[in-house]
C-alpha positions as CSV (number, residue, x, y, z in Angstrom):
1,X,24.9,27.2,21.6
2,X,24.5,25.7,18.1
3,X,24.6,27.0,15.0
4,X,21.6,27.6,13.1
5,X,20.0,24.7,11.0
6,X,19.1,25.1,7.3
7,X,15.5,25.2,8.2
8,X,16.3,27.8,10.7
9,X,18.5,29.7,8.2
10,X,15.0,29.5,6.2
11,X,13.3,31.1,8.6
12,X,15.5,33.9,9.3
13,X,14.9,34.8,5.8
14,X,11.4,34.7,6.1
15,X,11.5,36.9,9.6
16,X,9.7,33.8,11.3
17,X,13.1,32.9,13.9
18,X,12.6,32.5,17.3
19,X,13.9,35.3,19.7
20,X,17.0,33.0,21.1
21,X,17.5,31.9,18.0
22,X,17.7,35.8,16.6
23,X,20.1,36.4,19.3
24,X,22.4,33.8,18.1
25,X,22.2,34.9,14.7
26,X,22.7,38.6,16.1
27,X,26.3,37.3,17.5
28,X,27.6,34.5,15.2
29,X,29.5,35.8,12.1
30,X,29.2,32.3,10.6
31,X,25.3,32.5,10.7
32,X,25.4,35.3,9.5
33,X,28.2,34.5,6.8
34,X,25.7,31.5,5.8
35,X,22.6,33.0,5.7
36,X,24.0,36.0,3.8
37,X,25.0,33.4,1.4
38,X,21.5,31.7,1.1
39,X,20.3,35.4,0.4
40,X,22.8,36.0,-2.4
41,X,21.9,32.2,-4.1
42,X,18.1,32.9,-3.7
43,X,18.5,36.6,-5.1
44,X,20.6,35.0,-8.2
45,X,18.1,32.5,-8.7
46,X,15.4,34.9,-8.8
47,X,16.9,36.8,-11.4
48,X,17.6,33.7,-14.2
49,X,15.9,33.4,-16.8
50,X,14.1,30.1,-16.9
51,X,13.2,29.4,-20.8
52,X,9.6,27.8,-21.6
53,X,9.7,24.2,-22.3
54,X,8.9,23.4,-26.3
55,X,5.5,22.6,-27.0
56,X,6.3,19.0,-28.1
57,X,7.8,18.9,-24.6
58,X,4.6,17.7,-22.6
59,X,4.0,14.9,-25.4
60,X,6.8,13.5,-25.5
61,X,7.3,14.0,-21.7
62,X,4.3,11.7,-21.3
63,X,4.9,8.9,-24.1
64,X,8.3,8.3,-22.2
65,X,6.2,8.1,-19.0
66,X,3.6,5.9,-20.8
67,X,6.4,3.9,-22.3
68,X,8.1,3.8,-18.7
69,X,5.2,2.5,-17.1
70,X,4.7,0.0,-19.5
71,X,7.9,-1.4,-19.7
72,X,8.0,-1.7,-15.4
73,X,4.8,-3.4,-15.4
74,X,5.3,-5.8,-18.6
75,X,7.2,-8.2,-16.4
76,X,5.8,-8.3,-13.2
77,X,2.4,-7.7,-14.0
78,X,0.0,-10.7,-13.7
79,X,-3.1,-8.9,-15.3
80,X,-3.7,-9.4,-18.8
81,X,-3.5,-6.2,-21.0
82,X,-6.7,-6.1,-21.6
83,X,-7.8,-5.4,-18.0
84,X,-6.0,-2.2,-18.0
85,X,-8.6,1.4,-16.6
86,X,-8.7,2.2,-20.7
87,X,-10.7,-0.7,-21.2
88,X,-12.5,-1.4,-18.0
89,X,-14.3,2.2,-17.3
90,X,-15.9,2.2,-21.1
91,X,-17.2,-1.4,-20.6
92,X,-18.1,-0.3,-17.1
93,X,-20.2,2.6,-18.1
94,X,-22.1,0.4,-20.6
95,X,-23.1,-2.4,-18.3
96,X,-24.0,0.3,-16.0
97,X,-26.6,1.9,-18.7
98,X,-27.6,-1.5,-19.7
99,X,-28.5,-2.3,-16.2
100,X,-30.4,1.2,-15.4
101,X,-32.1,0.3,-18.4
102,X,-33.0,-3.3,-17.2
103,X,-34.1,-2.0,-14.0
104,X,-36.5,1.4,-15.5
105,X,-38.3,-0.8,-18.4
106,X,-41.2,-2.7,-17.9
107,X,-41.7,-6.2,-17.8
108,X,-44.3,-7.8,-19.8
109,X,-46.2,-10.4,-17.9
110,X,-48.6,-12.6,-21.0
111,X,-51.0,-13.4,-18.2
112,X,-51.6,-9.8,-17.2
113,X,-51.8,-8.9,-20.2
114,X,-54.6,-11.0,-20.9
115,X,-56.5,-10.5,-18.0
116,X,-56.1,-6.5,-18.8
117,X,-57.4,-7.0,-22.0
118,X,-60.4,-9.0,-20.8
119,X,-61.5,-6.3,-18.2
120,X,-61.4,-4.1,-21.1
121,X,-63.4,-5.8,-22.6
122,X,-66.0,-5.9,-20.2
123,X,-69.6,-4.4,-20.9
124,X,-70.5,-0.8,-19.0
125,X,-71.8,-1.4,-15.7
126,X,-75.5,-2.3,-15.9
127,X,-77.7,-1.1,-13.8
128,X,-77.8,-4.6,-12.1
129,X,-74.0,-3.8,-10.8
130,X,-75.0,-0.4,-9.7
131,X,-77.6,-1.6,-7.4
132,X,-75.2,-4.5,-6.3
133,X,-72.8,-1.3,-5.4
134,X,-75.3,0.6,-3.8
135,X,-75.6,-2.5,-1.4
136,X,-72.0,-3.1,-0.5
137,X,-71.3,0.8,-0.1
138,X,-68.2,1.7,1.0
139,X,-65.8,-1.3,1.3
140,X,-61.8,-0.9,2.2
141,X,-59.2,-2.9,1.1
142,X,-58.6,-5.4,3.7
143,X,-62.1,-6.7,3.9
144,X,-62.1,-6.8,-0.4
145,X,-59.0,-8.7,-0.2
146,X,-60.5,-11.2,2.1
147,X,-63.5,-11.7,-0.2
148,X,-61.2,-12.6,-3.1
149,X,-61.6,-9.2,-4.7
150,X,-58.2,-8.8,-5.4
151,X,-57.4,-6.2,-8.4
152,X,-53.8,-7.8,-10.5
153,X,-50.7,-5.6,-10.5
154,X,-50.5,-3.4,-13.4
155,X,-54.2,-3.3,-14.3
156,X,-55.1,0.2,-13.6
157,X,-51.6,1.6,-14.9
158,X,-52.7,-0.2,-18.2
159,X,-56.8,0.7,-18.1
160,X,-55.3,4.1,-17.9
161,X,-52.6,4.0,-20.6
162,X,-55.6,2.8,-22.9
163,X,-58.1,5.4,-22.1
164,X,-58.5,8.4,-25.5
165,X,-57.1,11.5,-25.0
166,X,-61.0,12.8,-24.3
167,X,-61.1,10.2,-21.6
168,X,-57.5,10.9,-20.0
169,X,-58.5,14.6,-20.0
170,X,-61.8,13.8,-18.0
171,X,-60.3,11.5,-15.8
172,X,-57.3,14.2,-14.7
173,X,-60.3,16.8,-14.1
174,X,-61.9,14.4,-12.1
175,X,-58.9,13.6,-10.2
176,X,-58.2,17.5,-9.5
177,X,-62.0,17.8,-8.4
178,X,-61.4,15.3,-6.1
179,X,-57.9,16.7,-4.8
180,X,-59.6,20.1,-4.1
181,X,-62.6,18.6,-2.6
182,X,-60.4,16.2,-0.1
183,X,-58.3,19.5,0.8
184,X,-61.1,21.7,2.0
């Protein structure tokens, strides 16, 4: 049989060797001779005195890796210094922003606009357009859009932006009327 392996010394020491292997151990003097040793070394080692590093260590430990680094990649590097992590992820994060920002603010269309402040504009409903209402009734969105009824993008957004704080307070108490009443 062979001798035990480092790794197996290892393990003795740690009570994690296999039962052969034990037996072995049990009947070679120079296993035991070696791992007796090992015990000795890692009962010394234990006992030194390791002293803390200076507190400039960790500075300077990194400006020689910096420098290091630097002075492996200066000649085989075909990236300009200028395309380094330090100066992409800062001009990263701002075209990021500037995009969210892009995306979340609204456009301003001149010809909506217009036609928003037109329909502003308009006069109440007379009582000529009520009765005109009370003859079409109820009329849903497919059969409106075939008519040419057709109500621009961003017109109701802005009638409601426009509306006095009186009027936005009616209209949300209108709209929680009409919430409850659809529930029940």
């Amino acid at each position: 049989m062979t001798h035990l392996t480092s790794d197996e010394l290892i393990d003795a020491m740690d009570g994690l060797l296999g039962a052969d292997r034990q037996a072995h151990l049990d009947s070679c003097d120079t296993c035991r001779q070696q791992l007796a040793g090992l015990s000795s070394v890692l009962a010394e080692a234990k006992q030194a005195s390791v002293p803390d590093p200076s507190p400039m260590f960790w500075q300077h430990f990194s400006a020689r890796v910096n420098t290091a680094i630097d002075a492996e990649g200066a000649g085989e590097s075909a990236w300009p210094s200028w395309l380094r992590w330090q100066v992409l992820l800062p001009l990263g994060v701002v075209a990021m922003i500037i995009l969210a920002l892009m995306i979340s603010v609204p456009k301003n269309d001149p010809a909506v606009d217009e036609q928003a402040a037109v329909a502003l504009e308009a006069p109440a409903p007379s009582d000529n357009w009520l009765m005109v209402a009370n003859l079409v009734g109820e009329i849903d969105l497919d059969d409106a859009a075939e008519a040419g009824v057709v109500v621009q993008p961003g017109l109701a957004e802005r009638a409601v932006l426009e509306l006095t704080a009186e009027e936005q307070q009616e209209l949300t108490r209108l709209l929680k009327a009409e919430l409850t009443r659809a529930k029940s």
